[in-house]
C-alpha positions in Angstrom: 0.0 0.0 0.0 2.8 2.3 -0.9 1.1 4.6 -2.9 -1.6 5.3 -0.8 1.4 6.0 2.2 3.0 8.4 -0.2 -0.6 10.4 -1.3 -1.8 10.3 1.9 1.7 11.3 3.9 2.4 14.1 1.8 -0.9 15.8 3.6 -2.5 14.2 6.1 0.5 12.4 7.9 2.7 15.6 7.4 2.0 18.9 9.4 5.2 20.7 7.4 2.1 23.7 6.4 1.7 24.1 10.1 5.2 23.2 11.7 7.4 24.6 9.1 10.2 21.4 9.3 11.1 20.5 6.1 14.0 17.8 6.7 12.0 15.5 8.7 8.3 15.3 9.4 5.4 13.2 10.1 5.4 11.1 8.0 9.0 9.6 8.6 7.4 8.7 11.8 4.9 6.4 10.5 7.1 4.9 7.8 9.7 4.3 10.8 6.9 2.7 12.3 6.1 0.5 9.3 9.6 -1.0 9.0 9.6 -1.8 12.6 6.9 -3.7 13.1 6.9 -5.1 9.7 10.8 -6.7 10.3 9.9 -7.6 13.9 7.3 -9.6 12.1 10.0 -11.1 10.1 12.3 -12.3 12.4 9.6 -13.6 14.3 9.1 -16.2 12.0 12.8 -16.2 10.3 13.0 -20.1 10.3 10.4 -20.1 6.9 12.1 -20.3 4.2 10.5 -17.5 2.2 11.2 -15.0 4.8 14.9 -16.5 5.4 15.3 -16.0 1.4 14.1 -12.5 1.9 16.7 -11.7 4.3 19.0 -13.0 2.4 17.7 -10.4 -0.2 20.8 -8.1 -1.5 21.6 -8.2 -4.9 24.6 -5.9 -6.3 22.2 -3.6 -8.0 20.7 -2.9 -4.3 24.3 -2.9 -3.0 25.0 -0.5 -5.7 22.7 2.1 -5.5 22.5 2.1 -1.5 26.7 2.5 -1.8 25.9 5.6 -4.1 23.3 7.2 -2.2 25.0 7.0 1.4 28.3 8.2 -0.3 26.0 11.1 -1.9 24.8 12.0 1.4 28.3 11.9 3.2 29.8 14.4 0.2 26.6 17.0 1.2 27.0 17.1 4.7 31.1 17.6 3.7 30.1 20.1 1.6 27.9 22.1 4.2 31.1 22.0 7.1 28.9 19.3 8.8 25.9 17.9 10.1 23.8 19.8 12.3 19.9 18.9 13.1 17.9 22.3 13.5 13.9 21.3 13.0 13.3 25.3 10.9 16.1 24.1 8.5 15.9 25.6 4.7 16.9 24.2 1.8 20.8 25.5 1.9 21.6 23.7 5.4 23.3 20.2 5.5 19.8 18.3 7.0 18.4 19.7 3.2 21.0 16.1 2.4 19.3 14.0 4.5 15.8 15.4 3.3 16.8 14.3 0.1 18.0 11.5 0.6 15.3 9.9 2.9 13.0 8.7 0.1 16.0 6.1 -1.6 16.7 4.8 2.1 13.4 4.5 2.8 13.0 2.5 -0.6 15.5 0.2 0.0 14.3 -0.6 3.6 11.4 -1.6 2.3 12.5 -3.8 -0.9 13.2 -6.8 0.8 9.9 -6.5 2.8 8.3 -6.4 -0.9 10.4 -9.3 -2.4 10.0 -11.5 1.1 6.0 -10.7 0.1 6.5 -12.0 -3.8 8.0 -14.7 -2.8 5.0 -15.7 -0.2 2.5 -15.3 -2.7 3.5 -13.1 -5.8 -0.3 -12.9 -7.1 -1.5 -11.6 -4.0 1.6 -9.1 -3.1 1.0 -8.0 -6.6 -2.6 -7.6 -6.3 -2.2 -5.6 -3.2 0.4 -2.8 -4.4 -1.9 -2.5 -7.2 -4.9 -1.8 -5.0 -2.4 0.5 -2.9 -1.5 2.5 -6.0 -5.2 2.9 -6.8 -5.9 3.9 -3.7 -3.2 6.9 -3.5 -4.2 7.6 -7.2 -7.8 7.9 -6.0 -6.4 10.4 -3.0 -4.7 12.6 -5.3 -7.6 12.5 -8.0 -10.5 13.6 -5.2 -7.9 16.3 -3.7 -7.7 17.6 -7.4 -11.1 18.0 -7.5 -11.5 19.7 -3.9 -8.8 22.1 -5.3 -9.5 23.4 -8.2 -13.3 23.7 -6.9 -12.4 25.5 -3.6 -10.0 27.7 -5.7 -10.0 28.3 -9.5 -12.8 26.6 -10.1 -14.1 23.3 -11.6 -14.0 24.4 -15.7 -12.2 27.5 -15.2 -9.0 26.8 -17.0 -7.7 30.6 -18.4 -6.3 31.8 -14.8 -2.8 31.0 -14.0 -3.4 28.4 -11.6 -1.4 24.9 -11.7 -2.7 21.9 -9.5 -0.5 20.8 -6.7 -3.4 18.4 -5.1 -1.9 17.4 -1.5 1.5 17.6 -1.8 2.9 19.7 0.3 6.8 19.4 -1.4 4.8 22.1 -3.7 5.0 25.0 -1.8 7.7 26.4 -3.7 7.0 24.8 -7.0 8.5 21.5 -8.2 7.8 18.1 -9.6 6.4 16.3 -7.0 2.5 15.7 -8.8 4.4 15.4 -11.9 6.6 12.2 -11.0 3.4 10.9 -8.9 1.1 11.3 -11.5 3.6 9.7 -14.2 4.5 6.5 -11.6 0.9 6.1 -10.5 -1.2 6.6 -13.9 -0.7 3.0 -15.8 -2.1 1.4 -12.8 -5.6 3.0 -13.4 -5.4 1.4 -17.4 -4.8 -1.6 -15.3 -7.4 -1.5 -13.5 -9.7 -1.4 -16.6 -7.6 -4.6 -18.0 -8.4 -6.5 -15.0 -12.2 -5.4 -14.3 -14.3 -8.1 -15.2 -17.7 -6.6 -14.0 -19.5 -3.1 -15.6 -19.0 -1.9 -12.1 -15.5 -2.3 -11.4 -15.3 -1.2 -15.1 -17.2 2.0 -14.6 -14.9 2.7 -11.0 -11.9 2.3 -13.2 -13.4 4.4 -15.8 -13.8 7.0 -13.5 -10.7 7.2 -11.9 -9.0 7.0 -15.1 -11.4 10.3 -16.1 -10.0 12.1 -13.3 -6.5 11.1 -13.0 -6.3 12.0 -16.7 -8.0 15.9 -15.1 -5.5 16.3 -12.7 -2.6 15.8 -15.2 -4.2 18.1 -17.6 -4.6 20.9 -14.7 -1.0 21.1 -13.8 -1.0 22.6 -17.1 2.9 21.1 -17.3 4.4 20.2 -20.6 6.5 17.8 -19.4 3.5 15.8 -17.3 1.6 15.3 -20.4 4.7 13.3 -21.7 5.5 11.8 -18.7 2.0 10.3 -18.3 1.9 9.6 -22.0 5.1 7.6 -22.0 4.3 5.1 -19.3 0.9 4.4 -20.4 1.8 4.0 -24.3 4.6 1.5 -22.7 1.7 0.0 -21.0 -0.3 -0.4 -24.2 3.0 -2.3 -25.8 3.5 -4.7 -22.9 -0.4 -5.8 -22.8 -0.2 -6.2 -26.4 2.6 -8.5 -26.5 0.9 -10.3 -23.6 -2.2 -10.8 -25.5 -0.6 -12.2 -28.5 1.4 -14.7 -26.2 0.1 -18.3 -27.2 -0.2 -19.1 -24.0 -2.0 -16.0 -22.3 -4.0 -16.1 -25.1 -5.5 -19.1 -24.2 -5.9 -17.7 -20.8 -7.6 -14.6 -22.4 -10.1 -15.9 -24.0 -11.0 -18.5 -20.9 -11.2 -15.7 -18.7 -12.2 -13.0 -20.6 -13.5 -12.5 -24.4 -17.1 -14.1 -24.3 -19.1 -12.2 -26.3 -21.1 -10.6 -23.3 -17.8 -9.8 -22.4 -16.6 -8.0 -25.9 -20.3 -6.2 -26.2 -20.5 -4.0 -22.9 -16.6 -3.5 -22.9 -16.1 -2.6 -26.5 -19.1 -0.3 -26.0 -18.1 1.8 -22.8 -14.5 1.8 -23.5 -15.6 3.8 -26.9 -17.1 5.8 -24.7 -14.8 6.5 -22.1 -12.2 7.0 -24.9 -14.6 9.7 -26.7 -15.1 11.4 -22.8 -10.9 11.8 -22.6 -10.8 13.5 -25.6 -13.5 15.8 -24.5 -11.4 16.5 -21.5 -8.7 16.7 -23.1 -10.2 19.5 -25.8 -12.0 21.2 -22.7 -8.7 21.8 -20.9 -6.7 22.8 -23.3 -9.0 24.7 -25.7 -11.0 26.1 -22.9 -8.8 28.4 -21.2 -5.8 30.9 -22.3 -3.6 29.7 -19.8 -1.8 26.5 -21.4 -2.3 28.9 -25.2 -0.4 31.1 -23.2 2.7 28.4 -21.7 3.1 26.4 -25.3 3.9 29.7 -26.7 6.5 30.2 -24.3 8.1 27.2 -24.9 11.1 28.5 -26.6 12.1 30.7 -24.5 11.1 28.3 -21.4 13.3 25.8 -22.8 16.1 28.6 -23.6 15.8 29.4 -19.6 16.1 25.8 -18.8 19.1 25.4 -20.5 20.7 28.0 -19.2 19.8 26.8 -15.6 21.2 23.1 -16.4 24.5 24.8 -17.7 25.5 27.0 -14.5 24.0 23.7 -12.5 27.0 21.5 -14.3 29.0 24.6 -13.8 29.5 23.8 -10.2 31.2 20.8 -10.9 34.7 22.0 -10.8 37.0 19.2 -9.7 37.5 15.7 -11.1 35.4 14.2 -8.1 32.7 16.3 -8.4 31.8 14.9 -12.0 32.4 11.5 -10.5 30.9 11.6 -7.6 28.7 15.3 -7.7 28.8 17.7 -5.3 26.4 16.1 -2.8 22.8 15.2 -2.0 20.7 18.1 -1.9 23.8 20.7 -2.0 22.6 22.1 -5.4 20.2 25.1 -3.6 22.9 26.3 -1.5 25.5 26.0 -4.3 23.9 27.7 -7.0 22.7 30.6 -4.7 26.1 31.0 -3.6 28.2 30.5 -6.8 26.1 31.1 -10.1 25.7 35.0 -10.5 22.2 35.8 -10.1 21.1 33.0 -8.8 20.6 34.1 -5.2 17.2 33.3 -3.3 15.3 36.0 -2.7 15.7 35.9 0.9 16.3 33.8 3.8 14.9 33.2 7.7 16.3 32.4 10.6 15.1 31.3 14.1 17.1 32.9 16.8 17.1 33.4 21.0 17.6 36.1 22.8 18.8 35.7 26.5 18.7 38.5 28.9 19.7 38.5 32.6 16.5 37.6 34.7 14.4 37.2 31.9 13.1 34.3 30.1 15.1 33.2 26.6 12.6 34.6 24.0 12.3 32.8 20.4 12.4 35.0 17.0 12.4 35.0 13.0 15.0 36.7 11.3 13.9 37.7 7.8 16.3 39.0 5.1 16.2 40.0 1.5 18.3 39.5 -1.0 22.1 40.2 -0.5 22.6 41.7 -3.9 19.8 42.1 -6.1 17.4 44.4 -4.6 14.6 43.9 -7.6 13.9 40.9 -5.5 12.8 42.3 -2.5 9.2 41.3 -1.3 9.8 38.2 -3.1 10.2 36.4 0.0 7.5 35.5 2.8 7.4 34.5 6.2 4.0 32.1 6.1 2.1 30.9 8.3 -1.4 28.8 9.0 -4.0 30.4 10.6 -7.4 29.9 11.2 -10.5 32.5 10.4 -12.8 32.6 13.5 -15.4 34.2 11.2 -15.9 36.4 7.7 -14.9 40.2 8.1 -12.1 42.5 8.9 -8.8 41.2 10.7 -6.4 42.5 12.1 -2.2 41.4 13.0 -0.8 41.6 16.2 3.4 41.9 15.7 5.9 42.5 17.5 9.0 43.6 15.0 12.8 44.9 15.1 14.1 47.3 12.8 17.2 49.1 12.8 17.0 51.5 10.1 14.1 52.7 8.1 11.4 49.6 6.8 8.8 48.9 4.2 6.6 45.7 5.4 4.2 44.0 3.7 1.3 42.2 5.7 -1.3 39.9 4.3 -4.1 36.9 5.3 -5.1 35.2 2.1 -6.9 32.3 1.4 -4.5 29.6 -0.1 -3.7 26.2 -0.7 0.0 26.3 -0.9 1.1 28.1 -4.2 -1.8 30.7 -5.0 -3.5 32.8 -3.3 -7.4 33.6 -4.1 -8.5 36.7 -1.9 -6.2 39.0 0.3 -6.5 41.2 2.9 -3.4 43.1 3.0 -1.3 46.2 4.9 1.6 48.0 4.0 3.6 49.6 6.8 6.3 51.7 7.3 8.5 51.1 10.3 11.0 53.2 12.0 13.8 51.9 14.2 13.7 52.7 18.1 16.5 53.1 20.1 17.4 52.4 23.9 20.8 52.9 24.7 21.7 52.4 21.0 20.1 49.3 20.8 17.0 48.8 18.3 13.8 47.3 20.8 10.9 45.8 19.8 7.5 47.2 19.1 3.9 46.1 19.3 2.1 46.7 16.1 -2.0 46.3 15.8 -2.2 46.3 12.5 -5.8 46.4 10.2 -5.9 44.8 7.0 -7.8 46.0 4.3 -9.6 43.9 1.1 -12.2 41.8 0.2 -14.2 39.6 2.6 -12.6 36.0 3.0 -14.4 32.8 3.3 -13.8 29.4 4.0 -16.2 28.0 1.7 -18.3 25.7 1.8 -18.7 22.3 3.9 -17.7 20.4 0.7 -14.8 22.5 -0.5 -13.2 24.1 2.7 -10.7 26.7 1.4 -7.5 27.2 3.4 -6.0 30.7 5.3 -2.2 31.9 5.3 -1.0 34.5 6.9 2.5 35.9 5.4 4.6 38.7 6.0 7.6 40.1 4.2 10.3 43.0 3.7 9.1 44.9 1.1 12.3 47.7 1.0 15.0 48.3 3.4 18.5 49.2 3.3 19.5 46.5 6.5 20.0 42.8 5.1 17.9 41.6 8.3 15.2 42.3 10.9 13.2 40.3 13.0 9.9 39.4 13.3 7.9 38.0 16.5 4.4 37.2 17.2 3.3 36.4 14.0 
């Protein structure tokens, strides 16, 4: 049932939205938990000889790859100075290595769980993932929906709005939907192979209909081939399969009555007419993919140029052997690739003073060089609307010179914001004995009414707040 883990974890077993840790969360918990009491299991009951064979599970391909990820991981915490564990990490610090890294240990923990399970019973191990895949394909398909309804809207396809379903990784941008979506999508075809009544037909037909939605509303070029390559590989494999003399035989036994070739030839004519609907509706229906295809050139010009600073950092003879590290790249090419600097950066600091208790803070800076990307960068947070109207922020800030701020409380999911409620302030440094001290702030916002939907399609709340122009490269934040 890894594929429902992985759609499920990436939301509902990971409060990363709330907590703001990004190298470990929730979720590593309950995988941790999985491999525990799944290899407990095992050596409970060692003396079988499909379990011993399991354990005995290592081929060099396995040896191979683990050897190259641990090795990867070692050269990233090199390459930060060392390894330190600090829970409000970003993406430049060493833990950003094991963060990265966590998903190929984590697979090969688990393969020789999977392989002692083929070699129990491989029809029913199989049958199993496959339900699990569905089951996280179904996740991401239903959160699609929720989405774009609470958000965009259901057929609204013109505003620049690109699906991220529950996958928190997102929040930035990235690939995670995409590489889902591509892994995950020939299991629904297989589905409709293996259905063998109208109504497991029709479920499959379904979930095919909207996992084929959700791809189309990341409005992604490279998801539509990702997706496309997998399944047409599909398509090859069943076909050779079918015209095996043996599974022939087996086909027609089990399947091709003519009952059987009526209804299915039928509905599958249909289902196939309803994707290209969708397909046509999507695409034709909106100006927002018009608008990406025809910036494909100079997308692809961008790219490039990104992927050539990117092998640029690989400067010494064991950097192209061995690369620079897992999960080094961020802090690398923000460091070393001219204009390539993030926007900004926070920090979580303490303050001790004699007789007082240690206080907690947020440092937020802007960008150390190119000041057209100030405001870029936000502080977020979750927060929850006690009812429709007015708010207002309570903050406590630090500035030592002169400050623009930006404030605002938007409803979100995790990329996009729908409806704002915003302030703009202006905040002048205060002084006690020359040191800058903090100051209360009750600020209004101003802008439209926000609501949290209905009960079907609850929208989300942020709260963010950001440096909008300063000349200091820091100030801090608390309270908010």
């Amino acid at each position: 049932m890894l594929g429902t883990a992985k759609a499920r974890g990436s939301w509902l077993l990971n409060f990363s939205p709330w907590t703001g840790w990004l190298a470990v969360d929730e979720f590593d918990i309950f995988l941790l938990a999985t491999l525990a009491g799944a290899y407990v299991k095992r050596i409970a009951n060692y003396r079988t000889s499909a379990v011993t064979q399991a354990v005995d599970f290592f081929p060099v391909w396995t040896a191979v790859i683990g050897m190259a990820g641990l090795w990867g991981l070692l050269r990233g915490f090199a390459d930060a100075g060392s390894f330190s564990m600090n829970w409000f990490a970003d993406y430049t610090e060493s833990s950003n290595s094991l963060r990265v890294f966590k998903s190929l240990g984590f697979a090969l923990l688990f393969a020789p769980l999977l392989h002692c399970e083929l070699l129990r019973d491989q029809a029913k191990a199989c049958r199993l993932f496959a339900s699990g895949m569905l089951t996280g394909l179904t996740v991401v398909a239903m959160a699609t929906l929720w989405e774009r309804a609470a958000f965009p809207g259901l057929i609204e396809f013109s505003l620049h709005y690109r699906t991220v379903a529950l996958f928190w990784e997102m929040h930035v941008g990235g690939a995670a939907i995409d590489t889902y979506l591509a892994l995950a999508s020939p299991f629904a075809v297989w589905a409709l192979m293996q259905a063998r009544r109208p109504l497991s037909w029709l479920s499959a037909a379904m979930l095919t209909w909207l996992v084929v939605y959700a791809s189309l509303t990341t409005f992604a070029r490279g998801v539509y081939l990702a997706v496309a390559a997998p399944l047409l590989l599909l398509a090859v494999l069943l076909w050779i399969q079918a015209h095996d003399a043996a599974a022939k035989v087996l086909y027609a036994r089990m399947r091709l009555s003519p009952w059987f070739l009526g209804w299915r030839t039928k509905a599958g004519a249909v289902l196939l007419v309803m994707l290209v609907m969708e397909v046509v509706a999507v695409l034709g229906g909106g100006s927002f993919m018009t608008e990406r295809l025809a910036d494909t050139g100079k997308d692809l010009s961008s790219r490039l140029e990104h992927w050539k600073n990117g092998l640029g950092l690989l400067q010494t003879l064991d950097d192209g052997l061995f690369g620079i590290g897992i999960g080094r790249l961020p802090a690398n090419y923000a460091a070393r690739v001219p204009a390539g600097e993030f926007p900004g950066q926070l920090r979580w600091n303490t303050e001790n003073k004699p007789g007082n208790v240690a206080r907690t803070y947020a440092t937020l800076s802007g960008p150390r060089k190119r000041q057209e990307l100030g405001g870029s960068f936000e502080l977020t947070q979750r927060v929850y609307l006690p009812k429709p109207g007015r708010h207002r922020v309570f903050i406590k800030a630090r500035v030592p010179t002169d400050t623009l701020m930006e404030l605002h409380l938007c409803e979100r999911h995790l990329l996009y914001d729908r409806a704002c409620q915003s302030a703009y302030i202006h905040l002048k440094p205060v002084f006690v004995n020359n040191l800058a001290v903090w100051q209360p702030l009750m600020v209004p916002l101003n802008g439209p009414q926000l609501s949290h939907g209905n009960n079907f399609t609850p929208r989300l709340s942020y709260g963010s707040s950001k440096k909008r122009r300063s000349t200091i490269k820091s100030m801090g934040y608390r309270g908010f």
